[in-house]
C-alpha positions in Angstrom: 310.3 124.0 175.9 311.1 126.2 179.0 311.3 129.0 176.4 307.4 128.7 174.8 306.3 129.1 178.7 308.4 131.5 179.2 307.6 133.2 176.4 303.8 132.4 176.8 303.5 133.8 180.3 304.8 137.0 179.2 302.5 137.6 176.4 299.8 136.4 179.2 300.8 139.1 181.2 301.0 141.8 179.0 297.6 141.2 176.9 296.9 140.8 181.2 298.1 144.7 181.4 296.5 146.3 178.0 293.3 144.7 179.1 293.3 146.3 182.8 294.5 149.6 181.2 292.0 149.5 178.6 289.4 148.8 181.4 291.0 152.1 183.4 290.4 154.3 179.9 286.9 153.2 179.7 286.4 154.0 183.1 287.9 157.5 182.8 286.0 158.2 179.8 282.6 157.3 181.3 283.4 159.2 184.7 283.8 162.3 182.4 281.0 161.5 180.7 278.8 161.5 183.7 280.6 164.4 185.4 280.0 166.5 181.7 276.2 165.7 182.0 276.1 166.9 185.7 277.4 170.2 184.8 275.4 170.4 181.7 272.1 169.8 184.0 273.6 172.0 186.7 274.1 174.9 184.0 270.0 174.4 183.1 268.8 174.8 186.3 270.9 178.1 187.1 269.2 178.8 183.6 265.8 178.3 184.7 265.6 179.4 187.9 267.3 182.6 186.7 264.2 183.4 184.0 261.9 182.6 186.7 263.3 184.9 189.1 263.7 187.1 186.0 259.8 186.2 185.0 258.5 186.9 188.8 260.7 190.5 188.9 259.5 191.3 185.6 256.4 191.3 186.9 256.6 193.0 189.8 258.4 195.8 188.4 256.3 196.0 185.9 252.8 196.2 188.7 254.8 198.2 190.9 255.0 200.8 187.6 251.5 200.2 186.8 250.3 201.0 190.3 252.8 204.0 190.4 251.6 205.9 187.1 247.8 205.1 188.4 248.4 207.1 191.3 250.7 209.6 189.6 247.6 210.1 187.6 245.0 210.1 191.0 247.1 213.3 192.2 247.6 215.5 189.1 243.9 214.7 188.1 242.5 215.7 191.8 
């Protein structure tokens, strides 16, 4: 009889073990989960501030050329 408890306890303590270690993996695996999504959000808004920066320099570049070639024009015309 001493042996069953003995016996039993042991496999109580192990299934104990493979269910905290199981919990530990599932934990691991979510944390990277959410830490992989962070990044991925992190990498689109670098992305979209850089086309708006992009957009708004665009822009300007392209009114600063604008203005540039009207007045080129203003001197060699007068």
């Amino acid at each position: 009889m001493l042996m069953f408890w003995k016996r039993n306890e042991k496999e109580e303590r192990e299934l104990r073990k493979k269910a905290e270690k199981e919990a530990l993996e599932k934990m691991r695996i979510e944390e990277e989960l959410r830490e992989a999504k962070r990044q991925a959000r992190k990498l689109n808004f670098l992305i979209t501030q850089t086309e708006l920066y992009s957009h708004f320099v665009g822009k300007k570049i392209n009114s600063t050329y604008f203005i540039y070639n009207i007045l080129l024009e203003l001197f060699i015309i007068h």
